[in-house]
C-alpha positions as CSV (number, residue, x, y, z in Angstrom):
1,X,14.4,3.7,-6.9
2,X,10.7,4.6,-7.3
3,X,8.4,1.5,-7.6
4,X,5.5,1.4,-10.0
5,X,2.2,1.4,-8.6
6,X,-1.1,1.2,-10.8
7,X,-4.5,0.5,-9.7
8,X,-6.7,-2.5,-10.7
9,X,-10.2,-3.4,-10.4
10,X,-11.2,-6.2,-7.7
11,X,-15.0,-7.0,-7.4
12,X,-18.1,-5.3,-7.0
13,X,-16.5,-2.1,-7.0
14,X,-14.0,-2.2,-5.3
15,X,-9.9,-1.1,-6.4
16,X,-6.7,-1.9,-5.2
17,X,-3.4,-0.1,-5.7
18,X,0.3,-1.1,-5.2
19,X,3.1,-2.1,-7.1
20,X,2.8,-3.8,-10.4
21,X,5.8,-5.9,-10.6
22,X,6.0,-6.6,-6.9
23,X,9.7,-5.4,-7.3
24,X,9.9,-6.1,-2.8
25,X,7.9,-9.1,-2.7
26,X,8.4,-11.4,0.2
27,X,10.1,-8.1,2.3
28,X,8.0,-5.6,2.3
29,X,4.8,-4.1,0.2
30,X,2.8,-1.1,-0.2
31,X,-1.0,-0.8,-1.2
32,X,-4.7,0.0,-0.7
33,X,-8.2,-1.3,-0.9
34,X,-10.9,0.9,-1.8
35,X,-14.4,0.5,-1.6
36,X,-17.2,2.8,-3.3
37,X,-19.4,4.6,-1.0
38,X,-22.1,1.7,-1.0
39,X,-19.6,0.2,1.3
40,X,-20.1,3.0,3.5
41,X,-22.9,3.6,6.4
42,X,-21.7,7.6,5.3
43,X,-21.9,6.8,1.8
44,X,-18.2,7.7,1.1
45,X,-15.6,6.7,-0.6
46,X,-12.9,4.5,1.9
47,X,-9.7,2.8,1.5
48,X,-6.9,1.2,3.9
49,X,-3.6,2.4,3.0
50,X,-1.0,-0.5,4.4
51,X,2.5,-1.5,4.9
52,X,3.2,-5.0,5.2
53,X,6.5,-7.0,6.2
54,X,7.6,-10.1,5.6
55,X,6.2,-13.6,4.4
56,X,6.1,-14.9,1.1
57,X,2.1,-15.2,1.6
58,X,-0.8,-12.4,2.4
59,X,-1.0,-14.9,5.2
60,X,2.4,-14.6,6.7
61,X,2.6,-10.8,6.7
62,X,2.6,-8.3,9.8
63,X,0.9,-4.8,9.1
64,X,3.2,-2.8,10.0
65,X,1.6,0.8,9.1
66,X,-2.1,1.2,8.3
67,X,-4.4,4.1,7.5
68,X,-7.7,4.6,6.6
69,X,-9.2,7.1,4.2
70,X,-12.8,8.5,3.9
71,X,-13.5,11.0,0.6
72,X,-16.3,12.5,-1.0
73,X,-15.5,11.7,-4.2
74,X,-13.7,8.5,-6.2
75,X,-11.4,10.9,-7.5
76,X,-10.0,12.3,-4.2
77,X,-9.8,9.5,-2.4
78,X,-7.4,8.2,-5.0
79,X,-5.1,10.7,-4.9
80,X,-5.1,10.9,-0.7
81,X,-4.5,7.0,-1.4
82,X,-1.8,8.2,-4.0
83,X,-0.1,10.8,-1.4
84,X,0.1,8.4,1.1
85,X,1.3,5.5,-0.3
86,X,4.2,7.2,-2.1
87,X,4.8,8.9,1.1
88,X,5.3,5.4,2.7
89,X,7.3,4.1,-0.3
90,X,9.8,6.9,-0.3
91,X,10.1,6.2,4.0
92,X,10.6,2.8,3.9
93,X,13.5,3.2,0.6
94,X,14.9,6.1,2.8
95,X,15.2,3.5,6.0
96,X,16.3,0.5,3.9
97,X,19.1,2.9,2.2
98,X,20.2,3.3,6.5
99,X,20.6,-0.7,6.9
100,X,24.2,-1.7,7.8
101,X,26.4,-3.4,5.8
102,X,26.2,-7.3,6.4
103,X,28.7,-9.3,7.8
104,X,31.5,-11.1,5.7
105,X,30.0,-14.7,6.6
106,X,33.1,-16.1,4.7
């Protein structure tokens, strides 16, 4: 299972990235924010790479991995965001594939 993530413009700028169809919604989901260098006291690129559990709400989820980026350039600082969110994506399928078997509640 490989999920689809695309990147879409937000305001003033600024891009998101993560799955298009929101196949894990409400369990767990996989993205970035990034924000041109104007954002920047360095005048580079940045973007928070996440993974967050739970809630059927922005509100009700728990970060449960973060990481931040800092690039020269637009065009490497999506493909860092690129590596790492489909790093993250193929860990948390890999742990989920490890879940036991639930219990016959019959």
């Amino acid at each position: 299972m490989n999920l689809e993530m695309i990147w879409t413009p937000d305001c003033q700028g600024k891009w998101d990235y993560g799955e298009e169809q929101g196949a894990l919604a409400g369990l767990v989901s996989i993205g970035a924010r990034m924000w041109p260098p104007s954002y920047d006291p360095q005048s580079r690129w940045t973007a928070t790479c996440s993974i967050e559990l739970g809630g059927d709400s922005a509100d009700d989820d728990a970060t449960y991995a973060e990481h931040t980026i800092h690039a020269a350039t637009e065009q490497e600082c999506r493909r860092q965001v690129e590596e790492w969110c489909a790093r993250a994506q193929q860990y948390v399928l890999a742990h989920m594939k490890k879940l036991p078997p639930l219990p016959d509640y019959s």
